[in-house]
Residue frames as a rotation matrix with the C-alpha (Angstrom) as fourth column:
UNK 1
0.765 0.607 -0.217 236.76
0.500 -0.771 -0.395 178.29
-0.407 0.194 -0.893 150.12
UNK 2
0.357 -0.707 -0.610 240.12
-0.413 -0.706 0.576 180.07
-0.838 0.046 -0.544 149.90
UNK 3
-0.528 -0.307 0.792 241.50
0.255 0.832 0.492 177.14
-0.810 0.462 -0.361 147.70
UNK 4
0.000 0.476 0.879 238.76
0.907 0.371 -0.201 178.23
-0.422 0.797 -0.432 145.17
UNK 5
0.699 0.011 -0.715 239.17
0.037 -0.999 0.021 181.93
-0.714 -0.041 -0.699 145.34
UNK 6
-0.017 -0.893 -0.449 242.78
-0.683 -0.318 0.658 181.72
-0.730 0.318 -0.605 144.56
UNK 7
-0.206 -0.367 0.907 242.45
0.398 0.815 0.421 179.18
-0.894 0.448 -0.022 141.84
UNK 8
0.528 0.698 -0.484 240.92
0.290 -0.683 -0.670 181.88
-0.798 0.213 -0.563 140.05
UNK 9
0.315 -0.779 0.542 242.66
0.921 0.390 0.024 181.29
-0.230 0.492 0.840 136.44
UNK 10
0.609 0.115 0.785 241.94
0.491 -0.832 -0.259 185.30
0.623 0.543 -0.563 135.31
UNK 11
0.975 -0.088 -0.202 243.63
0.113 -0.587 0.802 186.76
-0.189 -0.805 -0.563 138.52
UNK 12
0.546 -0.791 0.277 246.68
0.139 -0.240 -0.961 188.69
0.826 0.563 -0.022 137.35
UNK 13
0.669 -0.181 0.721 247.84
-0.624 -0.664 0.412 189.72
0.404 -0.726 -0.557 140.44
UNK 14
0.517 -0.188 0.835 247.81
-0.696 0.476 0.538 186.84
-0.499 -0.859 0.115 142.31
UNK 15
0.932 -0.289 0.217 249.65
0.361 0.726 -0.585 184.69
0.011 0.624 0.782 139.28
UNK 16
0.458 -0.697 0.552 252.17
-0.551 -0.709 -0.440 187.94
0.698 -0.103 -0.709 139.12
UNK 17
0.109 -0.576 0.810 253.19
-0.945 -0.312 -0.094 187.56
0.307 -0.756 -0.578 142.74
UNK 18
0.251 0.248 0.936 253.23
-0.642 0.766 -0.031 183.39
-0.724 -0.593 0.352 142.66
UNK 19
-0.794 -0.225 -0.565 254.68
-0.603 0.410 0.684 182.70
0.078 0.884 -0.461 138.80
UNK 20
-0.259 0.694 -0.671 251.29
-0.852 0.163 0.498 181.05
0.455 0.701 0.549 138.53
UNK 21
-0.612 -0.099 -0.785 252.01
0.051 0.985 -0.163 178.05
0.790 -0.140 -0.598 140.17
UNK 22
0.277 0.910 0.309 248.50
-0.433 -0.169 0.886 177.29
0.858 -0.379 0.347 142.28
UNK 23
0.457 -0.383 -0.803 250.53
0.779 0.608 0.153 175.74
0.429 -0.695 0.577 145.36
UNK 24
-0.867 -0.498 0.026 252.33
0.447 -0.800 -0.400 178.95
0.219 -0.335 0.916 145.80
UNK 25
-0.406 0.734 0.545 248.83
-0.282 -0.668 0.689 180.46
0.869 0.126 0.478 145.64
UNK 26
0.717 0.668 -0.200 247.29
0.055 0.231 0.971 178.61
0.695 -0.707 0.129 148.33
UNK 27
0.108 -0.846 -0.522 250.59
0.879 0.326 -0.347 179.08
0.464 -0.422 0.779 150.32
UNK 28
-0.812 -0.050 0.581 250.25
-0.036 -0.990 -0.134 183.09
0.582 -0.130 0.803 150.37
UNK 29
0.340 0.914 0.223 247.07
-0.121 -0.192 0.974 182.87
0.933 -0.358 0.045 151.39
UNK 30
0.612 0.017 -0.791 247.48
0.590 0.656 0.470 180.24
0.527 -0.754 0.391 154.10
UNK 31
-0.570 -0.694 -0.440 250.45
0.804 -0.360 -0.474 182.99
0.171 -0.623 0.763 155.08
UNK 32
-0.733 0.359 0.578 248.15
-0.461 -0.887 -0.034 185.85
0.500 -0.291 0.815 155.61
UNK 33
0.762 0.648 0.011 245.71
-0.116 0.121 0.986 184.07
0.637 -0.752 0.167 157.44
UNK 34
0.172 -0.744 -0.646 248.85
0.923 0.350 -0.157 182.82
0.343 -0.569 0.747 159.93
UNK 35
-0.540 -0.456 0.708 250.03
0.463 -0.863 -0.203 186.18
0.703 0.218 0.677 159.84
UNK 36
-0.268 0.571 0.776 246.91
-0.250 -0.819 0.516 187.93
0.930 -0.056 0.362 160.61
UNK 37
0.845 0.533 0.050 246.15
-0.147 0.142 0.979 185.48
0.515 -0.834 0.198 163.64
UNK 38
-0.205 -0.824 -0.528 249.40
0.963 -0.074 -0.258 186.01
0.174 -0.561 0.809 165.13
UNK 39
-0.791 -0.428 -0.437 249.68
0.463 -0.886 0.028 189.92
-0.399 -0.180 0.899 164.75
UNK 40
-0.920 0.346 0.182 245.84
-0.145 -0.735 0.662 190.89
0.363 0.583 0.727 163.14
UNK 41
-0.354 0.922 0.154 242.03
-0.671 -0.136 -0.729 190.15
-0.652 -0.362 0.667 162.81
UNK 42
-0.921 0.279 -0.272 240.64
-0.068 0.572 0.817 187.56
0.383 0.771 -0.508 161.05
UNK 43
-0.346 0.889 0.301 236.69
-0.384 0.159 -0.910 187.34
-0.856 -0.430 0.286 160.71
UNK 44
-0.995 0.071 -0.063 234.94
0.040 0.914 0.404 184.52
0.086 0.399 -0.913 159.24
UNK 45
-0.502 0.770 -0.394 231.06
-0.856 -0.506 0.101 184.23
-0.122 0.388 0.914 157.72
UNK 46
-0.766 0.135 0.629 228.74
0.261 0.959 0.112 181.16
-0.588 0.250 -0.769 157.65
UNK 47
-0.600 0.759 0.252 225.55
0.155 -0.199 0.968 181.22
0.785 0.620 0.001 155.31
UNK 48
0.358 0.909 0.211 223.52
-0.251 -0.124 0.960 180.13
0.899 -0.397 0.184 158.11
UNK 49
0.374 -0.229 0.899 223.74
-0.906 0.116 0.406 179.28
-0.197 -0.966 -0.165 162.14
UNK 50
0.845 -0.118 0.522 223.67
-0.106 0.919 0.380 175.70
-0.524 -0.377 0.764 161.35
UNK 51
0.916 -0.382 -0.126 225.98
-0.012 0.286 -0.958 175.76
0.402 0.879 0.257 157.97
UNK 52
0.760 -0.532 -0.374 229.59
0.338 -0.168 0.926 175.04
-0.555 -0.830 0.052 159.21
UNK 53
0.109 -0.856 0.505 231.51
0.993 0.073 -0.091 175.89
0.041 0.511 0.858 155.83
UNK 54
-0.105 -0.294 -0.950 232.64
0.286 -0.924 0.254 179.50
-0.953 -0.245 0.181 156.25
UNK 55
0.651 0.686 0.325 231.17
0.606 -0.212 -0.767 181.88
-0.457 0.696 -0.554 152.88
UNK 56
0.782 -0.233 0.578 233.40
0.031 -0.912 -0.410 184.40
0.622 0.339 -0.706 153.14
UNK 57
0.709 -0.363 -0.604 236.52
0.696 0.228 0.680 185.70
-0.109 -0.903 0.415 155.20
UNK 58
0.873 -0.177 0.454 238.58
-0.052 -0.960 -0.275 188.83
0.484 0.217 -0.848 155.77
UNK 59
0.126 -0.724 -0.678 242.25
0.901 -0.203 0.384 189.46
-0.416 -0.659 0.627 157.47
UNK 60
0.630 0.288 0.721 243.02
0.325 -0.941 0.092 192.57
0.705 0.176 -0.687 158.43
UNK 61
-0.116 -0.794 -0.597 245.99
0.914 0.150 -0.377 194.06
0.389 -0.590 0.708 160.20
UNK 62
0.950 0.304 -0.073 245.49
0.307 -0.863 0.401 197.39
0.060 -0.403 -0.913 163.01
UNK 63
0.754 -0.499 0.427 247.67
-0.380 -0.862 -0.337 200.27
0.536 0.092 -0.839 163.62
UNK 64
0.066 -0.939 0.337 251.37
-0.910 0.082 0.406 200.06
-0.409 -0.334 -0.849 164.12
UNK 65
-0.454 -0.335 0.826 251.02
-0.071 0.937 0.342 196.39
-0.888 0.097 -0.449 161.91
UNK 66
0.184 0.048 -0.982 251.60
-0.975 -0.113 -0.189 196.02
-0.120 0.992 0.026 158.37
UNK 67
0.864 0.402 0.303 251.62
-0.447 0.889 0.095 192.76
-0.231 -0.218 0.948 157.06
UNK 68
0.431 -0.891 -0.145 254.95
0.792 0.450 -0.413 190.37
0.433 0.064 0.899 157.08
UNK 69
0.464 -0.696 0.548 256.52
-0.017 -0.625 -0.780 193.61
0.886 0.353 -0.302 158.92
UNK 70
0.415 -0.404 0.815 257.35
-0.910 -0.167 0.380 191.88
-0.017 -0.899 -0.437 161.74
UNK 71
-0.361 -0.845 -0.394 260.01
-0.904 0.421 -0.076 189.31
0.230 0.328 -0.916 162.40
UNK 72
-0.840 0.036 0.542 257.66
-0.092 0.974 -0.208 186.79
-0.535 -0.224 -0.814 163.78
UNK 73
0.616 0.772 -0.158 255.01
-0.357 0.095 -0.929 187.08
-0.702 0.629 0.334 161.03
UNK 74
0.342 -0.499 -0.796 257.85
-0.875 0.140 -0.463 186.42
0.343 0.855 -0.389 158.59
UNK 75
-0.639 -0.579 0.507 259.26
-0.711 0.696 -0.101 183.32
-0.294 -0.425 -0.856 160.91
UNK 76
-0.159 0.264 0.951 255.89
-0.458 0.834 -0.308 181.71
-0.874 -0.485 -0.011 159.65
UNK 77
0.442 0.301 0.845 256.58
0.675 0.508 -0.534 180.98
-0.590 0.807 0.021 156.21
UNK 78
0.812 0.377 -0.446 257.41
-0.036 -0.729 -0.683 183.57
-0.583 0.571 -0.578 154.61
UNK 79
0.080 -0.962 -0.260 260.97
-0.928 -0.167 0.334 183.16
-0.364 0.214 -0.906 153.35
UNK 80
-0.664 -0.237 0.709 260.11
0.084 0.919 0.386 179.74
-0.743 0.316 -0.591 152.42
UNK 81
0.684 0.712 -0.158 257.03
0.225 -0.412 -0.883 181.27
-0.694 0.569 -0.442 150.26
UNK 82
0.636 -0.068 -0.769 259.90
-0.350 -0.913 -0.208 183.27
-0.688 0.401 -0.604 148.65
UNK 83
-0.441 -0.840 0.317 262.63
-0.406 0.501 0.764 180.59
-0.801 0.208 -0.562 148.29
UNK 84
-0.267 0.603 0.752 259.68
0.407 0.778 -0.479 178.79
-0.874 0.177 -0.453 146.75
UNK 85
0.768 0.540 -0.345 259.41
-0.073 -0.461 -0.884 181.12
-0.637 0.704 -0.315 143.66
UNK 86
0.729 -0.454 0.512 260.99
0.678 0.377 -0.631 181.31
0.093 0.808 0.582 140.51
UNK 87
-0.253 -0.821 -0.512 263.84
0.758 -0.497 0.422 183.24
-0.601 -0.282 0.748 139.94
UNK 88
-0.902 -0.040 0.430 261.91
0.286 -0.802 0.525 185.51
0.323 0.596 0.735 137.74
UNK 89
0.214 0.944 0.249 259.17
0.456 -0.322 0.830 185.76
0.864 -0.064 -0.500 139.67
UNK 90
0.314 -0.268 -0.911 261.59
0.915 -0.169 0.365 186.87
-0.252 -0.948 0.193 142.84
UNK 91
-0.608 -0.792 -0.052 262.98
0.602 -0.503 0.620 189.32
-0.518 0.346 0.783 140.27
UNK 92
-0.257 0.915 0.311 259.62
0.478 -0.159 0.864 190.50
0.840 0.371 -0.396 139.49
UNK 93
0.497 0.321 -0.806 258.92
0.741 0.327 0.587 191.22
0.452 -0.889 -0.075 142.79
UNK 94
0.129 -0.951 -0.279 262.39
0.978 0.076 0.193 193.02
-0.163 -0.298 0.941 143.66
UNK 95
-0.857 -0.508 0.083 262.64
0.373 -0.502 0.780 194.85
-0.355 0.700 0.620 140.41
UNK 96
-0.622 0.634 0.459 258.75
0.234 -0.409 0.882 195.70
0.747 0.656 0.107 139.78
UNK 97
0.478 0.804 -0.352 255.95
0.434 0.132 0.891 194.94
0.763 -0.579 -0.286 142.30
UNK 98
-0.037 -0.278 -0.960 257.91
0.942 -0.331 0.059 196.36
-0.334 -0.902 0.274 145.71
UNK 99
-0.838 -0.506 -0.206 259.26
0.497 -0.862 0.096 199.54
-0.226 -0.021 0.974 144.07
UNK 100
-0.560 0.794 0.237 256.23
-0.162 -0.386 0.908 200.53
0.813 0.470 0.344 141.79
UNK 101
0.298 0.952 -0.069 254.09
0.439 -0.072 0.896 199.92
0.848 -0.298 -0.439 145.34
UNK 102
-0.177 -0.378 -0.909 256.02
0.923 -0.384 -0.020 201.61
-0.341 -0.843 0.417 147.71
UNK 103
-0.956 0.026 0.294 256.61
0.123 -0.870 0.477 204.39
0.268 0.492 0.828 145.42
UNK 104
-0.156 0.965 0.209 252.32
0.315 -0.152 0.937 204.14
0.936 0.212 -0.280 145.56
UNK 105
0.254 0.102 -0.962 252.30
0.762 0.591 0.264 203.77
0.596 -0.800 0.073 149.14
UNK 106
-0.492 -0.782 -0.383 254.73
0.838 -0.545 0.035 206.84
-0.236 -0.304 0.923 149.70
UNK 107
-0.967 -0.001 0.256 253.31
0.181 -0.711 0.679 208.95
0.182 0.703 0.688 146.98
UNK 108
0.131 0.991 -0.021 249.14
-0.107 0.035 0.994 208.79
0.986 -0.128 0.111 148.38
UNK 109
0.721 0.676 0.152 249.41
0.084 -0.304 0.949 208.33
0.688 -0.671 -0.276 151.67
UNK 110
0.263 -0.650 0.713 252.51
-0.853 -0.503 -0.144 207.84
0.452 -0.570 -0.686 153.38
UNK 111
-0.311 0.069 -0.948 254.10
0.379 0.923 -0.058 204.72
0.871 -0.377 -0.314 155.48
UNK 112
-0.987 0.156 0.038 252.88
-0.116 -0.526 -0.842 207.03
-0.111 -0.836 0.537 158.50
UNK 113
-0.426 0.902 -0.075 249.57
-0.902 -0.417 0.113 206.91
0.070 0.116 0.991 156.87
UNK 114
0.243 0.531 -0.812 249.42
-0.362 0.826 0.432 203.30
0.900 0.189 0.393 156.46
UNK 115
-0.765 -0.347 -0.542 250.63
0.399 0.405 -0.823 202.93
0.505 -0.846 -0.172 160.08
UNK 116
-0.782 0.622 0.047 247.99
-0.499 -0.579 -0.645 205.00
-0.374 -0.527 0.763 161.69
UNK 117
-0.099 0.905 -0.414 244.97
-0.961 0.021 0.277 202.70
0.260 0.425 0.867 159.63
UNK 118
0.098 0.433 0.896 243.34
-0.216 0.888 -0.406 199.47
-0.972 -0.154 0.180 159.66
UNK 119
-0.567 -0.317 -0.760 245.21
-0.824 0.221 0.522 197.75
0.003 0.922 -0.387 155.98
UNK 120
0.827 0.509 0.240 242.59
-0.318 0.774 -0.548 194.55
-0.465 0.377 0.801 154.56
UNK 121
-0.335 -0.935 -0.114 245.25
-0.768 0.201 0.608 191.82
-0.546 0.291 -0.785 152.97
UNK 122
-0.977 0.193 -0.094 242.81
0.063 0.674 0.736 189.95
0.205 0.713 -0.671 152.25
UNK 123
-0.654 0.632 0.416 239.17
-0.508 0.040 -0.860 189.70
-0.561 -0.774 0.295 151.53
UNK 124
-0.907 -0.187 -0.376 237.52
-0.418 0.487 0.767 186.94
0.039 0.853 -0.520 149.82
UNK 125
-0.059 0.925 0.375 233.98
-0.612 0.264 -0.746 185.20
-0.789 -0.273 0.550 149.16
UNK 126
-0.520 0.077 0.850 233.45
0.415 0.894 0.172 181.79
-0.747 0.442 -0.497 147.79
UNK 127
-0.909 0.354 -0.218 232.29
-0.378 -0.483 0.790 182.98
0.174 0.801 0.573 144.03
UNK 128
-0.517 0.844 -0.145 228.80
0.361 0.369 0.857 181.11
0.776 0.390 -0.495 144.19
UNK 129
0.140 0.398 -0.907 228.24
0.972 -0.229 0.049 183.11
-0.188 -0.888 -0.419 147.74
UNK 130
-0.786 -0.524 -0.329 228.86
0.615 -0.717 -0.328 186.63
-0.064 -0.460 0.885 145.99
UNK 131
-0.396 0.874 0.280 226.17
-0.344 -0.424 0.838 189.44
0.851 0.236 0.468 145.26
UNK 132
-0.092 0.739 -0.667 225.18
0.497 0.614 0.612 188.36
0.863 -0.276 -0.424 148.99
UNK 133
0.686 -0.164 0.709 226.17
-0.585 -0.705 0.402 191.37
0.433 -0.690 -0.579 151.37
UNK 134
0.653 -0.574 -0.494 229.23
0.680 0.732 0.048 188.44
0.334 -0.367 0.868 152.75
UNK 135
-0.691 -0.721 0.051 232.44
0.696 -0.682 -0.226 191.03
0.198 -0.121 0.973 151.57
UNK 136
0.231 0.187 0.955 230.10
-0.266 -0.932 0.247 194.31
0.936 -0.311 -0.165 152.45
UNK 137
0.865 0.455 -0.211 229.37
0.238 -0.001 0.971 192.82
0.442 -0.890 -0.109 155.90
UNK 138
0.695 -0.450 -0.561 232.99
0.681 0.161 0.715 192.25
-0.231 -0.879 0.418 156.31
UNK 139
-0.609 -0.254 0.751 234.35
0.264 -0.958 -0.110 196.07
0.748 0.132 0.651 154.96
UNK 140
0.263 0.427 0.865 231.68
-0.225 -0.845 0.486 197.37
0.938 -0.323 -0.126 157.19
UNK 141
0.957 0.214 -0.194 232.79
0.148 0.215 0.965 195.64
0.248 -0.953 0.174 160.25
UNK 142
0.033 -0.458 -0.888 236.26
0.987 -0.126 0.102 196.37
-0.158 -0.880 0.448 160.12
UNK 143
-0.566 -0.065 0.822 235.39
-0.041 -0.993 -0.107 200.43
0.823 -0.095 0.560 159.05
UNK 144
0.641 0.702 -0.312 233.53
0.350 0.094 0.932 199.70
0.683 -0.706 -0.186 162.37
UNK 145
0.643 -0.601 -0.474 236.29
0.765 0.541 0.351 198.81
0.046 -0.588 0.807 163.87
UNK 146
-0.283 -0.874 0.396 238.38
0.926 -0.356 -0.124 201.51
0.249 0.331 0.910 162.87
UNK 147
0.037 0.407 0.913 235.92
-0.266 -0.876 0.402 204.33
0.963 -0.258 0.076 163.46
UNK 148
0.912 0.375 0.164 236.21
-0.140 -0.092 0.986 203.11
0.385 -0.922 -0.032 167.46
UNK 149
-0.088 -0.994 -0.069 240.16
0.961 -0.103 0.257 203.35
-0.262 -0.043 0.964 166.84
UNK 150
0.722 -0.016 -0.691 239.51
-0.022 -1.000 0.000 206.71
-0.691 0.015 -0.722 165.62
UNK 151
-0.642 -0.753 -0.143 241.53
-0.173 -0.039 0.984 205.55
-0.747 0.656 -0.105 162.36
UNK 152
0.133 0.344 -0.930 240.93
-0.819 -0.490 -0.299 204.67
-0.559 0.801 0.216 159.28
UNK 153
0.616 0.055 0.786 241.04
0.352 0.873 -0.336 201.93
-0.705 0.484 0.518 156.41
UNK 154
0.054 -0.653 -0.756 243.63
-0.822 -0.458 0.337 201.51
-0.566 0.603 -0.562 153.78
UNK 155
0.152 -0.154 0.976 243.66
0.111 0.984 0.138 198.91
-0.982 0.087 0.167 151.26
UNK 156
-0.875 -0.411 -0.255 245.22
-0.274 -0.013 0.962 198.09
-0.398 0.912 -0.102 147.53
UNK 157
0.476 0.690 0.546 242.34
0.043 0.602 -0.798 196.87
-0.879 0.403 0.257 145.01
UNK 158
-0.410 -0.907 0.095 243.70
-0.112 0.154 0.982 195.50
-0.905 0.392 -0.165 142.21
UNK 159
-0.462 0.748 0.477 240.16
0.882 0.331 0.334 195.07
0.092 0.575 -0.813 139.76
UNK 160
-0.941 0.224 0.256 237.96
-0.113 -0.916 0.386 197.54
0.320 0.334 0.886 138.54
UNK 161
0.336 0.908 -0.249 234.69
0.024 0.256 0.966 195.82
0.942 -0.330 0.064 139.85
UNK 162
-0.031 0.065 -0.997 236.24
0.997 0.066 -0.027 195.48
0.064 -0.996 -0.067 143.37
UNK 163
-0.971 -0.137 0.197 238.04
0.082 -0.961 -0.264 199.47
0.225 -0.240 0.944 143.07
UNK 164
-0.548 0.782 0.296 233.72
-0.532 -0.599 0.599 200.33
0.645 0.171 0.744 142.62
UNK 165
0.301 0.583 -0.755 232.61
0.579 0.517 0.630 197.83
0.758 -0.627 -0.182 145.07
UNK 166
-0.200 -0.449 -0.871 234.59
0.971 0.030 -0.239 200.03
0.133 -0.893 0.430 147.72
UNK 167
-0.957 -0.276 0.089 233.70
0.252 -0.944 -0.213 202.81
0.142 -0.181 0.973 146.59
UNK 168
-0.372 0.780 0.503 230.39
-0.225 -0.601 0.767 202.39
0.901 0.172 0.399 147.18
UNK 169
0.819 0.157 -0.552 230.86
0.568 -0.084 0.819 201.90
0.082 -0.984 -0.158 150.96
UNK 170
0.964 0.170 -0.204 232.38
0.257 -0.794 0.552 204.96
-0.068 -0.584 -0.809 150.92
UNK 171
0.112 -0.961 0.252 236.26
0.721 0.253 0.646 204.60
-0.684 0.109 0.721 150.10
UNK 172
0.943 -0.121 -0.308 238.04
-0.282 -0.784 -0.553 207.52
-0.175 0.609 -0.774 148.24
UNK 173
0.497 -0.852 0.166 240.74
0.808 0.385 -0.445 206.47
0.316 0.355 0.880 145.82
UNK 174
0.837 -0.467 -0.286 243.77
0.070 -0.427 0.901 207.72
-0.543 -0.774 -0.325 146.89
UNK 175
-0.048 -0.652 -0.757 246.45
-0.808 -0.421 0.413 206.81
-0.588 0.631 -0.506 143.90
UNK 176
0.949 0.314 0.036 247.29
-0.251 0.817 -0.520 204.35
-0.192 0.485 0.853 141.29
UNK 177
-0.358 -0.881 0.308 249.88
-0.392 0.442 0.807 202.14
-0.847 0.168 -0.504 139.94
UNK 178
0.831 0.190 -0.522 250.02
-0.500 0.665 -0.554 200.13
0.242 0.722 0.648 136.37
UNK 179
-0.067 -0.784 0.617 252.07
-0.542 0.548 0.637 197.20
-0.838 -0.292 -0.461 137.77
UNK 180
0.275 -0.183 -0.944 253.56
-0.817 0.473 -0.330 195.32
0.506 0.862 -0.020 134.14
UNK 181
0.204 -0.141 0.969 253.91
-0.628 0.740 0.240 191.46
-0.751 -0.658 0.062 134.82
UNK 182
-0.868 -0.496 0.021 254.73
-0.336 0.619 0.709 188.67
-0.365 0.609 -0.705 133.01
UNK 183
-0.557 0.790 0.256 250.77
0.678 0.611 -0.409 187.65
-0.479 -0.055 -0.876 133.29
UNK 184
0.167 0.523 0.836 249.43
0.676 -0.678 0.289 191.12
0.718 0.517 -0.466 131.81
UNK 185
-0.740 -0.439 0.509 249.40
0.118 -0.830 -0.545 194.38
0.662 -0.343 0.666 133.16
UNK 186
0.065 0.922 -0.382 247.40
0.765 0.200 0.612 195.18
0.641 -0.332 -0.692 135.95
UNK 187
-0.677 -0.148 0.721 246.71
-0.335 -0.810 -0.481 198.55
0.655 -0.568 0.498 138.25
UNK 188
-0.632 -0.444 -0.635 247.09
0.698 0.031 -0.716 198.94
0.338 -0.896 0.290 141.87
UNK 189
0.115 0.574 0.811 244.57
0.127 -0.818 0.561 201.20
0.985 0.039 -0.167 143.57
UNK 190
-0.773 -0.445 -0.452 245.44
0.521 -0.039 -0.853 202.46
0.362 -0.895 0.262 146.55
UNK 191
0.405 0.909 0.097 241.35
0.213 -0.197 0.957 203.25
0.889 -0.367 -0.273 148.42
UNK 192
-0.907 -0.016 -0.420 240.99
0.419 0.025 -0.907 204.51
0.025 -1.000 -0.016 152.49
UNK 193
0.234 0.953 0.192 237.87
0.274 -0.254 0.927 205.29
0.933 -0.165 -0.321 154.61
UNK 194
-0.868 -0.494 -0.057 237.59
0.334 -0.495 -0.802 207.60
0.368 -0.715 0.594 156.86
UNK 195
-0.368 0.702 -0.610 234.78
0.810 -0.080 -0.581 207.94
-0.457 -0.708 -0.539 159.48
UNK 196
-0.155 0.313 0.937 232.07
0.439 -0.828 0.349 210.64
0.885 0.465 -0.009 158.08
UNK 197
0.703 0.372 -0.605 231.25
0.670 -0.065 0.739 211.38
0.236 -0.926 -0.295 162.03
C-alpha cells in the first residue's frame, strides 16, 4: 500500500525531501511508521473483516512528541535516511525546507503549540481505495482522540485537494509557506482542529 502511495510520480514534496530517488521514498515512510510505533499511534484500515491487506493507514504523534524529536526515534534510521541523500538534496533541506518550516511552525502556531496537539506525519490511502470515507475515518479518530486529551490537531498539507479535504472536517488553516525545490514549487499549509464542545 505505502510502496504505491509514495511512488506517486506528481508528488513534489515527497521527491523534494528524497532527491526523487523511490528507495529513499519508501525508507521515510518505513521511518515514520518505526517512529510512530516506538513514540506514537499508528492505526490501520481493512476494506472488509475478512480482507487482510490494510486500505489505508495513519501515524500520528501525541503531546510532548514531535516526530524524529527524540533520540531514540532518530536511533531508528534516521541519520542513515540522511547520509542516504544527495548532497543537494541535504542542502535543500538545511538551506530551504527546515528554515522556511520552522519559520511556519513559529510564525502560526508556536513549537508550544505544536507540543500541546496531536501532529498526523502521515496519512495515506491506497489510490484505488480513495473517495471511500478510509482517510476521513482516520482524521476523525485521531480528532477523537485529541478531544479526550483536551488538545488539539496540527498537521502540514502540502496539496490543495488534501488543504480542502481537511477543511471539511473542520480544520482552520493556520499559515502558509511556498517551499521552492528542485522538483517545482510547492506550499506548506499549516491546518489544526480544535474540539467545537
Amino acid at each position: 500500500m505505502f510502496i504505491t502511495t509514495l511512488k506517486n510520480p506528481t508528488h513534489i514534496p515527497t521527491d523534494a525531501c528524497t532527491g526523487g530517488v523511490p528507495q529513499l521514498k519508501c525508507d521515510f515512510f518505513n521511518l515514520s511508521v518505526r517512529a510512530g510505533a516506538l513514540e506514537g499511534l499508528i492505526l490501520v484500515l481493512k476494506e472488509g473483516e475478512r480482507d487482510e491487506r490494510f486500505v489505508a493507514a495513519a501515524v500520528s504523534f501525541g503531546p510532548g512528541v514531535l516526530f524524529m524529536s527524540s533520540e531514540e526515534q532518530r536511533a531508528l534510521g534516521y541519520e542513515n535516511f540522511f547520509e542516504s541523500l544527495s548532497e543537494s538534496t541535504k542542502t535543500w533541506w538545511n538551506e530551504t525546507y527546515g528554515p522556511l518550516s520552522t519559520k511556519l511552525l513559529e510564525e502560526a502556531i508556536g513549537l508550544k503549540g505544536a507540543l500541546d496537539a496531536w501532529v498526523p506525519v502521515l496519512i495515506a490511502t491506497i489510490p484505488e481505495y480513495q473517495q471511500k470515507g478510509y482517510g476521513t475515518a482516520l482524521v476523525k479518530h485521531i480528532c477523537r482522540v485529541a478531544a479526550d486529551d483536551k488538545t488539539c490537531v496540527s498537521l502540514a498539507s502540502t496539496e490543495d485537494v488534501t488543504s480542502v479535504f481537511y477543511k471539511d472536517l473542520g480544520f482552520k488553516v493556520e499559515g502558509r509557506v511556498d517551499i521552492p525545490s528542485p522538483f517545482g514549487e510547492f506550499t506548506c499549509t499549516l491546518m489544526s482542529w480544535k474540539n467545537p464542545k
